[in-house]
C-alpha positions in Angstrom: 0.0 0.0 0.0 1.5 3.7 -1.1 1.7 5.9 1.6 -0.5 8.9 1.4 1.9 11.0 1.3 3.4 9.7 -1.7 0.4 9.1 -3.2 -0.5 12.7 -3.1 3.3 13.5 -4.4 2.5 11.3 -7.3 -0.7 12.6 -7.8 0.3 16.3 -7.3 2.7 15.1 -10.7 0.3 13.2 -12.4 2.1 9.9 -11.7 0.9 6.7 -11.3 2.5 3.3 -10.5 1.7 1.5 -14.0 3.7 4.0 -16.5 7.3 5.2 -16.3 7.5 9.0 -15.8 10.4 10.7 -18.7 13.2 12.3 -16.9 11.3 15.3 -16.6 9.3 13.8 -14.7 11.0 12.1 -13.1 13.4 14.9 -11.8 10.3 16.7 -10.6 9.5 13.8 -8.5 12.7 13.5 -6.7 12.9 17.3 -6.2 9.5 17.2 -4.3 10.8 13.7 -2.1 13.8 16.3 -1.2 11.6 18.9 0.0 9.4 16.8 2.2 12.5 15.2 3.6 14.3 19.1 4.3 10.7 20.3 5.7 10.4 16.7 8.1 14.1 17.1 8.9 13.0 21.4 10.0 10.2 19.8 12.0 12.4 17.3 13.7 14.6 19.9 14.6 12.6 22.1 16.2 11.0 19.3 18.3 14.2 18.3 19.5 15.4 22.1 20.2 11.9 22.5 22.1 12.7 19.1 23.7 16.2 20.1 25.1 15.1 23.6 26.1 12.5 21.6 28.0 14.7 19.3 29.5 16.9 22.4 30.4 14.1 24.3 32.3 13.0 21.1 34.2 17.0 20.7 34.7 17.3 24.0 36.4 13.8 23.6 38.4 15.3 20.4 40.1 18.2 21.8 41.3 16.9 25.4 42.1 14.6 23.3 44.1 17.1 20.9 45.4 19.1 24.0 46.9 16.3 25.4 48.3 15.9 22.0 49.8 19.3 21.5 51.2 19.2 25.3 52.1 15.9 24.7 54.5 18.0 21.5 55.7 20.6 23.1 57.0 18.9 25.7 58.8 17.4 22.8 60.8 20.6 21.1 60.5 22.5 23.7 62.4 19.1 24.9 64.8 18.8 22.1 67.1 20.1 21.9 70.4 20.8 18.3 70.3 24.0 16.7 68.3 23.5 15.5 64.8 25.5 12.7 63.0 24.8 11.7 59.2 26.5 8.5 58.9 26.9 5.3 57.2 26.2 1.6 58.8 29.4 1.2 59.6 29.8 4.1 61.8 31.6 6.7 59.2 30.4 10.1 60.3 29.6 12.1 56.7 28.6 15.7 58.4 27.5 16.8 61.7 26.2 19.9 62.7 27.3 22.5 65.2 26.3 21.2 68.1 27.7 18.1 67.8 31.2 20.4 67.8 30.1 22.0 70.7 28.8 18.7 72.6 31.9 16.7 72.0 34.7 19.5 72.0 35.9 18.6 68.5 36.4 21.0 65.0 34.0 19.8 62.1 36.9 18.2 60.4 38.1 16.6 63.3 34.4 15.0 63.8 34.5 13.6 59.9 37.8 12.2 60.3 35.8 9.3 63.0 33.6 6.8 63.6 30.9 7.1 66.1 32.2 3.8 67.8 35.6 6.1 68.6 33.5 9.0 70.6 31.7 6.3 73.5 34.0 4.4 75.9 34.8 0.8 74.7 32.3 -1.1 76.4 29.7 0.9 74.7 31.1 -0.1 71.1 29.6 -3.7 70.2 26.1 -2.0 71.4 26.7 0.8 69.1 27.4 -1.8 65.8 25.3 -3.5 66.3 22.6 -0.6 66.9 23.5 0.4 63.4 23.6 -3.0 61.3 19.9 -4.0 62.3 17.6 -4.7 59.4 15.2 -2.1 61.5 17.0 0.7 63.9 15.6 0.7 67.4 12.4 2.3 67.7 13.7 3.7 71.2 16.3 6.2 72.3 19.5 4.1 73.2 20.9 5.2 76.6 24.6 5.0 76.7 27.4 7.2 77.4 29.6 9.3 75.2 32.9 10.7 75.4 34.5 14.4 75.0 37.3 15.1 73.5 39.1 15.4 76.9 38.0 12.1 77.6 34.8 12.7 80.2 32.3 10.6 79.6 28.7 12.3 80.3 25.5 10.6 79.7 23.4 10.5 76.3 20.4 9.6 74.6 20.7 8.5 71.3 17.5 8.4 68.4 18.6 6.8 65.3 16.7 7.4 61.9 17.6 5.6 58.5 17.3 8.8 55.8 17.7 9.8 52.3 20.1 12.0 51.7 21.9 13.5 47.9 20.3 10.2 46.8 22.3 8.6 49.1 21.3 6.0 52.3 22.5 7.2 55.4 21.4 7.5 58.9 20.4 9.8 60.7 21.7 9.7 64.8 20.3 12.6 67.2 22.4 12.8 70.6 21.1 14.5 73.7 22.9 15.4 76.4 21.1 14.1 79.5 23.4 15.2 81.9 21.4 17.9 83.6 18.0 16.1 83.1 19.8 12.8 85.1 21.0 15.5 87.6 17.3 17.2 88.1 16.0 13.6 88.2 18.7 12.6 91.1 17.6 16.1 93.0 13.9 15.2 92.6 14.6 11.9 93.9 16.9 13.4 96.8 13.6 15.9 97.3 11.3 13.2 97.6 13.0 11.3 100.1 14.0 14.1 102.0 9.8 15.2 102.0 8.9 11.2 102.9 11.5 11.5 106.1 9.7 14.5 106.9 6.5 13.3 106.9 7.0 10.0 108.6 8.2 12.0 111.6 5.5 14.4 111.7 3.5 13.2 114.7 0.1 14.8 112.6 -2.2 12.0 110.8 -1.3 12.5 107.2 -3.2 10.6 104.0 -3.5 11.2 100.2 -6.2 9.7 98.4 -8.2 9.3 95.3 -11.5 11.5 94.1 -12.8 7.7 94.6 -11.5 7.4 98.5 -8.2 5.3 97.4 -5.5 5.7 99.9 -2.6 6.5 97.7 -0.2 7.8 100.8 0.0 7.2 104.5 2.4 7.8 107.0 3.3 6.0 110.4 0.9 7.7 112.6 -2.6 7.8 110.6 -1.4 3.4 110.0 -1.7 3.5 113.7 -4.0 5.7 114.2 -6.1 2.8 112.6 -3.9 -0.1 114.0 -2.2 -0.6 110.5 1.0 -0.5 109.2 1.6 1.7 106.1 1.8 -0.9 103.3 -1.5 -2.6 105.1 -3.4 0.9 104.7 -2.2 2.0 101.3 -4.7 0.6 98.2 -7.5 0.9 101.1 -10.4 3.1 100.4 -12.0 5.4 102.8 -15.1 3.1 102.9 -13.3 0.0 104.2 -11.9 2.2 107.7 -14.8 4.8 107.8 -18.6 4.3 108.5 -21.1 4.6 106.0 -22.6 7.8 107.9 -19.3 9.3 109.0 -18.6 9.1 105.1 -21.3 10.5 103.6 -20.4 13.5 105.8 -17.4 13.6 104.6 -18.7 13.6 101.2 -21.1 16.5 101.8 -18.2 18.6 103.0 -15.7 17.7 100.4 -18.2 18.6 97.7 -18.2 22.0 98.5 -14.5 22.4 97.6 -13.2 24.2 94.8 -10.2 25.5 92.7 -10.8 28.8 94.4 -11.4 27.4 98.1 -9.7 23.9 98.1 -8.7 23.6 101.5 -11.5 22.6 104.1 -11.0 22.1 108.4 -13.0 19.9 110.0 -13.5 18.2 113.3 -14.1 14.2 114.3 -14.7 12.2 117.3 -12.3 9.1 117.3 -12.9 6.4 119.7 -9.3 5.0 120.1 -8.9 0.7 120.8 -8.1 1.0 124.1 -11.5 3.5 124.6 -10.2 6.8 124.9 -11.8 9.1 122.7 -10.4 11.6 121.1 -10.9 14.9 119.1 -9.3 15.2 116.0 -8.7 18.0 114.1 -8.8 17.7 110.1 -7.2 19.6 107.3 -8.3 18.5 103.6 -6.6 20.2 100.7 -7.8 19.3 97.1 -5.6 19.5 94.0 -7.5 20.1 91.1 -6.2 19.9 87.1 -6.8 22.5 84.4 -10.4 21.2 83.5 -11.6 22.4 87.7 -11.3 18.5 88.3 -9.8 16.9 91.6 -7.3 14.5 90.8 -6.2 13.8 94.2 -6.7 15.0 97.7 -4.6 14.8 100.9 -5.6 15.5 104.9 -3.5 16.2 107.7 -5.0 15.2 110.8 -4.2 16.9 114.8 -4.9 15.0 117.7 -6.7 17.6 120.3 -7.1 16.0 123.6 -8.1 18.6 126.4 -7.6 17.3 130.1 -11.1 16.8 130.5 -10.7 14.8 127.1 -13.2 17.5 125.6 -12.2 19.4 122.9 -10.5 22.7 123.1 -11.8 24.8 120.2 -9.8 27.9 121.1 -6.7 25.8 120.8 -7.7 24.3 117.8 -8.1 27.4 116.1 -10.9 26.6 114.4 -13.6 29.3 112.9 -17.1 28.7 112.5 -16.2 27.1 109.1 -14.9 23.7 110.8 -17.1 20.5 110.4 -18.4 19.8 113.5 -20.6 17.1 112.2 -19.0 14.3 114.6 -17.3 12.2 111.7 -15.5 10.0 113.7 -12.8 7.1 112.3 -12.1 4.1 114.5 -12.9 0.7 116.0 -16.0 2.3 117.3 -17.9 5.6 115.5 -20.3 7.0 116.9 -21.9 11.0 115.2 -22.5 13.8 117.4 -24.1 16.6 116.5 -22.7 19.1 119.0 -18.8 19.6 120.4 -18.4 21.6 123.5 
């Protein structure tokens, strides 16, 4: 089959495929098979011009982009507070940031010259290897320690990231300093225990507890106060040691605190094993969150024995605001109304 455009070639020269053109002819023919190839050959040539100038533009978007990229990467590169190592799985530190300088005492070039495994103490270095050859990084922060350049070792915690980098595999290790946190966390504990001595010797009746009545705290002398030890009392609610009545009482009272007047005072009769009986004096303070809720509450409780064994208001110091329901806690509760 003659291709159309040949046929119209042919045509255009009154040619056809059953007679022999004269040279005439035939000249014309070949003369108009030049042109279309010159003309197709034009055509091609712009395409490919347009083609390349194409390519060009998209060329120059990629790494105008790409720069801009790498640009925005090293602003956060260089912003963090923590140390940053790009390296490969075998350790090879490629670049580092600032910080890392700063952390480890080291100049840039000084850093890229290592291997992680040379900057922790050697005990550290089969945990580090094989940190980095696992098919999947740890999902955790490794805790470890590291080394300065002066040889101190200080504590870190180390996040580790596989990335993408210049098209390029890499991963990505974040190093915190811990040092201070570990210190703050040593002083908190130091606090705590310091507070728990304290309270253990006060000769006051102190609990914390649960909206729900949970005794979450208790120190020696509310556990005896009930004839308990301190680990027998704790988990306990309210409702196991007090009376039913005596509680609801208590409720009644406690509902009326709030984030603007979370401390309540309040009185109790407490009939003691040996049958003494006793006025106690009660301080409840409730801690409430951002929503107005109480998450927990805590009561310190005085022992005011008069030496009529009446209770001595004046010495308690107590305003017209106390409870003077007669809640009483013990072996044996009884309510009254009135306290002289």
């Amino acid at each position: 089959m003659t291709h159309r455009l040949l046929q119209r070639q042919l045509k255009k020269l009154k040619l056809d495929r059953e007679s022999a053109p004269d040279a005439q002819e035939w000249h014309a023919f070949l003369d108009s098979i030049q042109r279309t190839y010159d003309e197709a050959d034009d055509d091609r040539y712009l395409l490919e011009r347009s083609l390349a100038i194409s390519s060009q533009e998209m060329q120059d978007l990629y790494e105008n982009l790409k720069q801009a990229s790498e640009q925005r990467y090293r602003v956060i590169f260089e912003g963090v507070q923590d140390a940053i190592f790009v390296e490969t799985a075998s350790g090879e530190i490629l670049d580092c940031n600032s910080r890392a300088c700063e952390m480890f005492g080291y100049n840039r070039d000084e850093l890229l010259s290592k291997n992680v495994v040379d900057l922790a103490p050697p005990e550290h270095s089969e945990l580090i290897r094989a940190a980095l050859t696992q098919h999947a990084l740890p999902t955790i922060p490794l805790l470890m320690e590291n080394l300065r350049s002066d040889g101190e070792p200080f504590p870190v915690e180390v996040t580790l990231r596989k990335q993408v980098i210049n098209e390029r595999d890499v991963i990505l290790a974040v190093v915190r300093d811990i040092s201070e946190r570990l210190e703050a966390e040593e002083a908190m504990r130091a606090s705590e225990a310091r507070y728990q001595a304290i309270v253990e010797d006060q000769t006051e009746y102190i609990n914390r507890y649960t909206p729900d009545g949970t005794i979450t705290f208790a120190n020696e002398a509310y556990a005896r106060l009930h004839n308990m030890k301190p680990e027998e009392i704790i988990g306990k609610k309210h409702a196991d040691i007090i009376p039913k009545t005596a509680l609801e009482a208590i409720h009644k009272q406690l509902g009326l605190l709030s984030p603007e007047s979370p401390v309540m005072t309040s009185e109790s009769r407490f009939i003691a094993h040996s049958g003494e009986t006793r006025w106690l004096q009660w301080r409840d303070r409730a801690i409430f969150d951002d929503a107005g809720q109480v998450g927990r509450s805590g009561d310190a409780g005085l022992d005011n024995v008069g030496a009529s064994g009446q209770f001595d208001r004046r010495r308690a110091g107590l305003g017209a605001e106390g409870f003077d329901g007669g809640t009483s806690f013990g072996d044996k509760i009884e309510a009254d109304d009135t306290v002289a």
